[in-house]
Biopython code that builds the backbone (N, CA, C, O; Angstrom):
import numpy as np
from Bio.PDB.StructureBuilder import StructureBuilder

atoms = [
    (1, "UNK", "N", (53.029, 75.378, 18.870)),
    (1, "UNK", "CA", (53.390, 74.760, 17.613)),
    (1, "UNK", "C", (52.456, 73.567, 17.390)),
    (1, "UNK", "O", (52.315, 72.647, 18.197)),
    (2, "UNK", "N", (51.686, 73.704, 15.936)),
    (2, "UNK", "CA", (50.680, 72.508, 15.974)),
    (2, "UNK", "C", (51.407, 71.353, 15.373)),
    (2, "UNK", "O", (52.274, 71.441, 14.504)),
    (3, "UNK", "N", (50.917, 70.150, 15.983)),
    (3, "UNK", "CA", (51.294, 68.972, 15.397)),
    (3, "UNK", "C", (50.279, 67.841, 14.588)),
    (3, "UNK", "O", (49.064, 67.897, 14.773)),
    (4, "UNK", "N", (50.768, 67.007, 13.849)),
    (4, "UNK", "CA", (49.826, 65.943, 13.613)),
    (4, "UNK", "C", (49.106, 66.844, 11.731)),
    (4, "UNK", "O", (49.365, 67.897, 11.147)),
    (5, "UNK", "N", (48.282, 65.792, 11.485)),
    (5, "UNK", "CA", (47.711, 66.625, 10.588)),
    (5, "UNK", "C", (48.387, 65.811, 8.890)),
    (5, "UNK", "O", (49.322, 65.023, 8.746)),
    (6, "UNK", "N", (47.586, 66.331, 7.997)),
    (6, "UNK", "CA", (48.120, 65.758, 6.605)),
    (6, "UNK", "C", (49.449, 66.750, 6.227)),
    (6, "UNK", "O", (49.415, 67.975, 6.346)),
    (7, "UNK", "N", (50.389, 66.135, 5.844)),
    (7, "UNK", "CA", (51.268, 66.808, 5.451)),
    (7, "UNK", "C", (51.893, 65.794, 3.974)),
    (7, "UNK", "O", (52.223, 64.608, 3.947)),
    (8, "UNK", "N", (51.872, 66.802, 2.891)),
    (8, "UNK", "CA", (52.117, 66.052, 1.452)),
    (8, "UNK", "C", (53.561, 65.207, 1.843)),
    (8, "UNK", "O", (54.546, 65.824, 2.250)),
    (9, "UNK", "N", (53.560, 63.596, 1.654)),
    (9, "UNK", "CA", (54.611, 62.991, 1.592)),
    (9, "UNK", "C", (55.020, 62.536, 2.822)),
    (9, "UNK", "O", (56.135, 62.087, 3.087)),
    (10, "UNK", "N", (53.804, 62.705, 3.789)),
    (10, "UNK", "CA", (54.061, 62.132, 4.957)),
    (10, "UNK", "C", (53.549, 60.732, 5.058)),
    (10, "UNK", "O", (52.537, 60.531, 4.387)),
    (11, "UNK", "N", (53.953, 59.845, 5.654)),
    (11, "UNK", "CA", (53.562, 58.750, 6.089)),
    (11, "UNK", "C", (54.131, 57.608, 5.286)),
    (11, "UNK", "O", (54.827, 57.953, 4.331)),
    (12, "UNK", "N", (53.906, 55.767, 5.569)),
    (12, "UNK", "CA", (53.795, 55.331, 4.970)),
    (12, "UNK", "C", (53.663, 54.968, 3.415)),
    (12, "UNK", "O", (52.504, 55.128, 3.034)),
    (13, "UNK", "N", (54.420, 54.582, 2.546)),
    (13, "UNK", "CA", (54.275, 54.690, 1.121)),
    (13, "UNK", "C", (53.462, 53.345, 0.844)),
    (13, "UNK", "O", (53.665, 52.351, 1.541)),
    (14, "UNK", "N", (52.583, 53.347, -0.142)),
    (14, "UNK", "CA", (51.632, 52.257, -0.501)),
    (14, "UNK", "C", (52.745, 51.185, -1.173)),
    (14, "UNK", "O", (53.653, 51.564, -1.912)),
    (15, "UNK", "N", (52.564, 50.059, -0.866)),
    (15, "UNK", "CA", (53.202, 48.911, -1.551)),
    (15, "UNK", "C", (52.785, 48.719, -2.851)),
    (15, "UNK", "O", (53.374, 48.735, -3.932)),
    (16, "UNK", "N", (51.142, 48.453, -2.367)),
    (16, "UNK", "CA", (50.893, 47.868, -3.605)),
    (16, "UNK", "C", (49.620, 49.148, -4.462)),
    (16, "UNK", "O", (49.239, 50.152, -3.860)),
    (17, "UNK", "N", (49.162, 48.804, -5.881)),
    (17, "UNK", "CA", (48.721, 49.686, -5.994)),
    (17, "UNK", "C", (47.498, 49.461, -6.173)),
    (17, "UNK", "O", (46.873, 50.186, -6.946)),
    (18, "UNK", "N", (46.776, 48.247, -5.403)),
    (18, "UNK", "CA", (45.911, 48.117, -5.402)),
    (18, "UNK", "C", (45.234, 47.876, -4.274)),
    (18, "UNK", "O", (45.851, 48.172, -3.250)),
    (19, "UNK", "N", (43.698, 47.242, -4.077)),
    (19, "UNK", "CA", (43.305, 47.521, -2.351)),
    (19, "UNK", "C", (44.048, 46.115, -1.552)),
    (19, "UNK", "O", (44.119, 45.026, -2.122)),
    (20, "UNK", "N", (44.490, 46.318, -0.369)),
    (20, "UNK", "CA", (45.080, 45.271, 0.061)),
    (20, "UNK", "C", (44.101, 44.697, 1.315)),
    (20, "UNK", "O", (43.629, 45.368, 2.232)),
    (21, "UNK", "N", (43.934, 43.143, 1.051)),
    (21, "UNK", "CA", (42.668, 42.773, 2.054)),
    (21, "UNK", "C", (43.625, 41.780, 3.182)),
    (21, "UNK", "O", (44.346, 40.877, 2.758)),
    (22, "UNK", "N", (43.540, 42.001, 4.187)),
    (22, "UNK", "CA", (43.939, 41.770, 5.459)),
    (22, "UNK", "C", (43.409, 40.245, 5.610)),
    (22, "UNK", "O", (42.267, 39.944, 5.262)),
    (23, "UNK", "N", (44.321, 39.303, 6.154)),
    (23, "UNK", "CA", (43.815, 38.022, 6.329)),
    (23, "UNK", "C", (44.490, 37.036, 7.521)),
    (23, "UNK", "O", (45.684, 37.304, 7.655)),
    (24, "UNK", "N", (44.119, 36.177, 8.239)),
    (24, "UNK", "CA", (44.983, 35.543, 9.213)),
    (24, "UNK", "C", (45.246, 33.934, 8.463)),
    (24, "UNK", "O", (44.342, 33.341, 7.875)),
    (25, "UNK", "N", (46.416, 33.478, 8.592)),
    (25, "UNK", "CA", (46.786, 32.615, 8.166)),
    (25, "UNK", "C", (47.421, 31.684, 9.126)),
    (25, "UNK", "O", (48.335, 32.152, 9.806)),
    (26, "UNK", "N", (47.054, 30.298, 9.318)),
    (26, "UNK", "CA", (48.048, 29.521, 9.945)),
    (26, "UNK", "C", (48.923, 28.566, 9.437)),
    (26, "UNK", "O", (48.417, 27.503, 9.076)),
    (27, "UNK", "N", (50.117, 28.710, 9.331)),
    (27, "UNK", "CA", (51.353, 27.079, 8.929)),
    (27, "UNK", "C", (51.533, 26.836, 9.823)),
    (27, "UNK", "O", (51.064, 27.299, 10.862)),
    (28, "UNK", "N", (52.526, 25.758, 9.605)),
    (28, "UNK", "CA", (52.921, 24.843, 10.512)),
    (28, "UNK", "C", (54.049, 25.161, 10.687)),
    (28, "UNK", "O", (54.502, 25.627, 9.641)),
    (29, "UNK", "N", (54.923, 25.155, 11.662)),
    (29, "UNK", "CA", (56.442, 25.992, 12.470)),
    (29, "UNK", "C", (57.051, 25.643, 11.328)),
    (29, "UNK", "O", (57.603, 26.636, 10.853)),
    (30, "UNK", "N", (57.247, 24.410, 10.481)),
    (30, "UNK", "CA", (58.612, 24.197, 9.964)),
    (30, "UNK", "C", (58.085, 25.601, 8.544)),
    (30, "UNK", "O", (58.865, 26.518, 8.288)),
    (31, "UNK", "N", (56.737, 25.474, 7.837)),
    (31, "UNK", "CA", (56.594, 26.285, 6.878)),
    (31, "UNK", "C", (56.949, 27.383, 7.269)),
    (31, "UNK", "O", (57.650, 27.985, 6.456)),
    (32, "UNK", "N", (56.699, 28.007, 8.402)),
    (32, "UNK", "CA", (56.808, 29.598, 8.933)),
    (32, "UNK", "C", (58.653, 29.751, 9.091)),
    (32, "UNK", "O", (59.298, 30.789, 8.948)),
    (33, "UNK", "N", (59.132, 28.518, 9.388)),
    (33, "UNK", "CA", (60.406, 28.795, 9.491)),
    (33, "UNK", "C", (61.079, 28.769, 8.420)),
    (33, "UNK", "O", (62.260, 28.966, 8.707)),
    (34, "UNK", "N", (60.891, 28.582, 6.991)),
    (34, "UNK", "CA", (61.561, 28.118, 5.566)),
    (34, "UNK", "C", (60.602, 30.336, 5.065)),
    (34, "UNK", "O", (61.117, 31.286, 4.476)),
    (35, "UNK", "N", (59.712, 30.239, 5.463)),
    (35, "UNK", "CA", (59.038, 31.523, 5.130)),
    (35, "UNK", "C", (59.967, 32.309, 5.223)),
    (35, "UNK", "O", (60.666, 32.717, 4.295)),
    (36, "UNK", "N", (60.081, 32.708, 6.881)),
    (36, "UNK", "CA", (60.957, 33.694, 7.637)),
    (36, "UNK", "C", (62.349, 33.755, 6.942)),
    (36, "UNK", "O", (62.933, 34.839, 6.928)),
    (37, "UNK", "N", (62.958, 32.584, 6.324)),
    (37, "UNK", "CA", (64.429, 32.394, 6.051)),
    (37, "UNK", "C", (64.465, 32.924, 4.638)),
    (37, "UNK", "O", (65.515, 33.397, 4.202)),
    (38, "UNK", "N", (63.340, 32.868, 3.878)),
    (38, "UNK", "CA", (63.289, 33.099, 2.450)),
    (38, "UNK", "C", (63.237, 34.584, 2.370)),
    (38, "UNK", "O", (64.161, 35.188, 1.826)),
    (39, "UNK", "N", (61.953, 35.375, 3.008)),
    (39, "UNK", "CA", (61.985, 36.998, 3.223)),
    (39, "UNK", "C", (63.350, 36.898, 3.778)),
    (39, "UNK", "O", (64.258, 37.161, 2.989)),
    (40, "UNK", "N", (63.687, 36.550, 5.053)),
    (40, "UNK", "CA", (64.878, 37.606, 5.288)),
    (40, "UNK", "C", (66.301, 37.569, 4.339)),
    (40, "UNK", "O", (67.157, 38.453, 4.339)),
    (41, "UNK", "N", (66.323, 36.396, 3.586)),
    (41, "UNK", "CA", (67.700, 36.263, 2.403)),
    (41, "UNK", "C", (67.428, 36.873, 1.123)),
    (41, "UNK", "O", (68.135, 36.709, 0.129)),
    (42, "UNK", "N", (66.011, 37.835, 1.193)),
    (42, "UNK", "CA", (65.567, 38.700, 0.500)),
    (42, "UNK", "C", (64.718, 39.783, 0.704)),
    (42, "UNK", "O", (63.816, 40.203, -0.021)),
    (43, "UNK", "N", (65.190, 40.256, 1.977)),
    (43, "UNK", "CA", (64.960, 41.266, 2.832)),
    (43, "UNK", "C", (63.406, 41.651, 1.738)),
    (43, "UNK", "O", (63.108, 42.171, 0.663)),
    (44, "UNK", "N", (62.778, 40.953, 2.950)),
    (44, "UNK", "CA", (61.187, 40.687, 2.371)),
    (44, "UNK", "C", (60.104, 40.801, 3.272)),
    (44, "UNK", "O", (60.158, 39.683, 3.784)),
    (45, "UNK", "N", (59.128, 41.393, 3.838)),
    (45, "UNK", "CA", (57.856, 41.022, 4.780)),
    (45, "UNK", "C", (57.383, 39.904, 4.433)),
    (45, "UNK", "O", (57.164, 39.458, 3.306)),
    (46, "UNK", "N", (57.199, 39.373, 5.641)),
    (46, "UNK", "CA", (56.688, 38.089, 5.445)),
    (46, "UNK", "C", (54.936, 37.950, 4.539)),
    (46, "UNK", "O", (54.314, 36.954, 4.168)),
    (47, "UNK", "N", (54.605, 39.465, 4.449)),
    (47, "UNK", "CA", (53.340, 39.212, 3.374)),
    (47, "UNK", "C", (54.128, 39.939, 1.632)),
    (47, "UNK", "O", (53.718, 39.894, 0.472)),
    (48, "UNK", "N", (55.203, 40.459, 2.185)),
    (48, "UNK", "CA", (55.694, 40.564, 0.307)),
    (48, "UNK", "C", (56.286, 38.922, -0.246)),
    (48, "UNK", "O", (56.288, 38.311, -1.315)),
    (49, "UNK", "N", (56.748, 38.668, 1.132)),
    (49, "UNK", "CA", (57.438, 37.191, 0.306)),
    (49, "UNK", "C", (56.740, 36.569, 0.120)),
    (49, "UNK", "O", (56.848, 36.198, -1.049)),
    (50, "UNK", "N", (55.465, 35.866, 0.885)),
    (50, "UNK", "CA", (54.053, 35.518, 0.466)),
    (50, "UNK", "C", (53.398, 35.602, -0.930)),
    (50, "UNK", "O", (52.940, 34.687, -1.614)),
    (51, "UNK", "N", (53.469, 36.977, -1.193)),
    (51, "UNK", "CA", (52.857, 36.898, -2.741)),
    (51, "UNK", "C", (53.909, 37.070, -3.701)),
    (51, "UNK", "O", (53.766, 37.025, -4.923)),
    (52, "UNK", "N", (55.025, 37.278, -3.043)),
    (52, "UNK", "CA", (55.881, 36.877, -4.371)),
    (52, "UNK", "C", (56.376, 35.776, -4.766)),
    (52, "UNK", "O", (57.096, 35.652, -5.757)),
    (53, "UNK", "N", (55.906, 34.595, -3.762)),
    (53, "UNK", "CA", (56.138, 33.250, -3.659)),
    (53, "UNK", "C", (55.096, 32.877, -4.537)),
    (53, "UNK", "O", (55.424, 32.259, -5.550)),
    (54, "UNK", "N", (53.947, 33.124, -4.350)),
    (54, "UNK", "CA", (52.444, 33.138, -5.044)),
    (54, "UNK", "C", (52.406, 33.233, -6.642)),
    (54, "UNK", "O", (52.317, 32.288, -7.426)),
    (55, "UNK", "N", (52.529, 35.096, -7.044)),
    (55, "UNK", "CA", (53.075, 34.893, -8.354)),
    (55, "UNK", "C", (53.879, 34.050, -8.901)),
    (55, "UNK", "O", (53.259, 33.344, -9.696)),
    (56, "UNK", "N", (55.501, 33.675, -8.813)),
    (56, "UNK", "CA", (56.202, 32.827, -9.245)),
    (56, "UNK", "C", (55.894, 31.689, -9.569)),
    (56, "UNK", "O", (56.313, 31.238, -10.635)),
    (57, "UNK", "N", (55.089, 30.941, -8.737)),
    (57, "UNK", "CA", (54.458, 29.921, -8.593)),
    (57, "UNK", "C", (53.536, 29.842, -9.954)),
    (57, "UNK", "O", (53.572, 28.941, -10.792)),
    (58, "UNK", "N", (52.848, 30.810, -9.959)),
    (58, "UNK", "CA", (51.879, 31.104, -10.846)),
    (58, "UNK", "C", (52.556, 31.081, -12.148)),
    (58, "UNK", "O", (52.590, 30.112, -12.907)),
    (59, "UNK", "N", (52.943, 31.914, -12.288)),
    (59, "UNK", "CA", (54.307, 31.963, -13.620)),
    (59, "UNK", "C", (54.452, 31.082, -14.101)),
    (59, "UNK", "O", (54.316, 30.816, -15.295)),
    (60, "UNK", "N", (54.989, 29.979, -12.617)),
    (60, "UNK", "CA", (55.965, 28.935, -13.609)),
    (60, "UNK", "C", (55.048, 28.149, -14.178)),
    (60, "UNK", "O", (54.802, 28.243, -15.381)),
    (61, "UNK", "N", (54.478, 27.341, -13.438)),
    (61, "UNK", "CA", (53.447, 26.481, -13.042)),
    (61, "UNK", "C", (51.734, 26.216, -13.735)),
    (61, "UNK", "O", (50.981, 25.244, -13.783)),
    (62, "UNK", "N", (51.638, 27.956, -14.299)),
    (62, "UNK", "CA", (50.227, 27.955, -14.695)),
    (62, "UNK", "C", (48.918, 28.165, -13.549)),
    (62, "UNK", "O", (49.311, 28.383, -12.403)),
    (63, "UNK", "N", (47.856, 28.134, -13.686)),
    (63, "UNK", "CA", (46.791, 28.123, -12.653)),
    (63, "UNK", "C", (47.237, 26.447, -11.985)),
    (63, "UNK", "O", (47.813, 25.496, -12.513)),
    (64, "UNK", "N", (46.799, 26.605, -10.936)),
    (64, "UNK", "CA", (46.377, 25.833, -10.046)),
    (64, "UNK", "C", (45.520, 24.692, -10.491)),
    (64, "UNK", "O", (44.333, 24.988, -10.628)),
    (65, "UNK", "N", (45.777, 23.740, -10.689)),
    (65, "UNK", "CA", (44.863, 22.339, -10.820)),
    (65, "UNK", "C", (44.376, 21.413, -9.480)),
    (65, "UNK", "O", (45.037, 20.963, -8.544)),
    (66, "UNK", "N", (43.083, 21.338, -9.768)),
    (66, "UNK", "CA", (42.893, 20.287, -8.587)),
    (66, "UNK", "C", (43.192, 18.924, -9.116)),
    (66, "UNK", "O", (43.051, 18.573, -10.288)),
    (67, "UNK", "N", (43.599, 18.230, -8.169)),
    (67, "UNK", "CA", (43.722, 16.238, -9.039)),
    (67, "UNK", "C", (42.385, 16.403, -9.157)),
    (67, "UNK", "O", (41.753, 17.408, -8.832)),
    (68, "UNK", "N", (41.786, 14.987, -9.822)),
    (68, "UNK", "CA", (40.958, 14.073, -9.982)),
    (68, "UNK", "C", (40.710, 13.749, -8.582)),
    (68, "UNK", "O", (39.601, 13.865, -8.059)),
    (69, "UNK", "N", (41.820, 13.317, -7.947)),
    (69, "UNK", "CA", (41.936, 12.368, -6.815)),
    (69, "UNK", "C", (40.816, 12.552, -5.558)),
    (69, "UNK", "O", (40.327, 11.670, -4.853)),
    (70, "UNK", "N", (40.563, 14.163, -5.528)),
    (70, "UNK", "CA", (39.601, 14.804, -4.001)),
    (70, "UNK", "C", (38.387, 14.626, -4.969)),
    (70, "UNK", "O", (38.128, 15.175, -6.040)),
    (71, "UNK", "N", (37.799, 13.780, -4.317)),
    (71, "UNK", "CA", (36.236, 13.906, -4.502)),
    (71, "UNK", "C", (35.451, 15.616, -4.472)),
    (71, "UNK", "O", (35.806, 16.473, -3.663)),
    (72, "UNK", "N", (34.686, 15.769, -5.205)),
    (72, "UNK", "CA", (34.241, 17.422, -5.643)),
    (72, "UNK", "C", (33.413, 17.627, -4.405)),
    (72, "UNK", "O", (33.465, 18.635, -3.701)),
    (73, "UNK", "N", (32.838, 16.847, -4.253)),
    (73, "UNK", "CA", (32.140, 17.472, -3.022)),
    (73, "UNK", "C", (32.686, 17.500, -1.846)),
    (73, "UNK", "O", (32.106, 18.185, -1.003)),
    (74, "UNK", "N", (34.171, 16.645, -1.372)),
    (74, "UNK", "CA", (34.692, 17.212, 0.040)),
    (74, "UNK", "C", (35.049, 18.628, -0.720)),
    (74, "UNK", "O", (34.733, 19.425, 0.164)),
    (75, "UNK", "N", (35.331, 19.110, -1.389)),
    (75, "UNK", "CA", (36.453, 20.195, -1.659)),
    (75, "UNK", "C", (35.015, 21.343, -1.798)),
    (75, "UNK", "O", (35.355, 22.468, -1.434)),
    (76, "UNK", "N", (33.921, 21.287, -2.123)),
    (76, "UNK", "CA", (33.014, 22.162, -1.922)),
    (76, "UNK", "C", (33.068, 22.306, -0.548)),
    (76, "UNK", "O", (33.486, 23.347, -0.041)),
    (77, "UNK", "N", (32.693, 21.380, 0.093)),
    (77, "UNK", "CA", (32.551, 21.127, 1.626)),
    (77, "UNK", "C", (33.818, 22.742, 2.179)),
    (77, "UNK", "O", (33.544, 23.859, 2.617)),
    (78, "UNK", "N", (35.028, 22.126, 1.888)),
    (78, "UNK", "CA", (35.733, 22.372, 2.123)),
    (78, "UNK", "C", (35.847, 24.407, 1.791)),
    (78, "UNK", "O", (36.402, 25.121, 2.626)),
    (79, "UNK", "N", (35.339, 24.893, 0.720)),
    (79, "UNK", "CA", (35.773, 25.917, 0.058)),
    (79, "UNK", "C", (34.565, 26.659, 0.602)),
    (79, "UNK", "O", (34.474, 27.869, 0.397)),
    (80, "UNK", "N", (33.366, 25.820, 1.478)),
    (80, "UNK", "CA", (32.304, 26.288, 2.284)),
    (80, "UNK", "C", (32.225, 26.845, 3.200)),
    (80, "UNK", "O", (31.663, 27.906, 3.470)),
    (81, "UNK", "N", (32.997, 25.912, 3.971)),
    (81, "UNK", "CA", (33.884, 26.759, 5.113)),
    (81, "UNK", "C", (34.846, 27.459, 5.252)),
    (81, "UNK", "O", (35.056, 28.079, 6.295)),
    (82, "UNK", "N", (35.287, 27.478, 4.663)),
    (82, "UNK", "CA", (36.444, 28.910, 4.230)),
    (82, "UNK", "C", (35.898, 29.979, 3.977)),
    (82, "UNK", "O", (36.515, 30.977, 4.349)),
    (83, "UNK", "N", (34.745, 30.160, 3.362)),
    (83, "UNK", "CA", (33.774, 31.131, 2.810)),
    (83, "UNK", "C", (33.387, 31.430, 4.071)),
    (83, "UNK", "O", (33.787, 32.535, 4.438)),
    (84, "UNK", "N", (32.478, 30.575, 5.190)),
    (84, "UNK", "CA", (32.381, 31.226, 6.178)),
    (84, "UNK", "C", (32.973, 31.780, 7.442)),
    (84, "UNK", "O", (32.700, 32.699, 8.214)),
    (85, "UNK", "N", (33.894, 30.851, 7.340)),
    (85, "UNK", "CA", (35.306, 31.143, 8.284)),
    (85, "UNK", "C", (35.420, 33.023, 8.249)),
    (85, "UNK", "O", (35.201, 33.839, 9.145)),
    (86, "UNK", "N", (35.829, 33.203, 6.891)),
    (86, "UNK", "CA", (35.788, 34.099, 6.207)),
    (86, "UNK", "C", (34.908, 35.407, 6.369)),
    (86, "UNK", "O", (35.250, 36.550, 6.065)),
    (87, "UNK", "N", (33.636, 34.975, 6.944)),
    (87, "UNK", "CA", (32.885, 36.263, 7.115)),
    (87, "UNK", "C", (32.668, 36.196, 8.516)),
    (87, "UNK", "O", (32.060, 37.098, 9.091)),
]
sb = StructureBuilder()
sb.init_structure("model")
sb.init_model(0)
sb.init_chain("A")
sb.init_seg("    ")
for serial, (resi, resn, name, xyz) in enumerate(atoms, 1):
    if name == "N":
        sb.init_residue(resn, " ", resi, " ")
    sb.init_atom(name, np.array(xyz, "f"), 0.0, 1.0, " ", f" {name:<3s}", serial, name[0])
structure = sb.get_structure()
């Protein structure tokens, strides 16, 4: 009896319907612990509650503003290394 193999409707169902890019992230215990409490009181993966924290945010809030306050060039500095972190 053969096993394994494509079978229509097997496997995993796609979440999302678009490409999903894999990333490592670090918080700090108390954030990871308010995270964990939020997915699970909405029976959530900790990367669905992530971006559904994200959108909302977005929603309410509008884009993202930087202050005035960070000088432009630490925050280049900054968005430099992330870029290479990154590759």
């Amino acid at each position: 009896m053969p096993r394994g193999g494509f079978r229509k409707g097997a496997g995993r169902k796609r979440e999302y319907q678009e490409p999903v890019q894999k990333i490592l992230l670090g918080l700090p215990q108390s954030v990871l612990e308010k995270l964990d409490a939020y997915a699970k009181s909405h029976q959530l993966s900790r990367p669905k509650a992530i971006a559904l924290l994200l959108e909302n945010q977005e929603i309410a809030e509008g884009p993202v503003v930087v202050p005035e306050s960070i000088p432009k060039n630490k925050l280049l500095e900054e968005l430099k290394a992330l870029k290479n972190s990154l590759h």
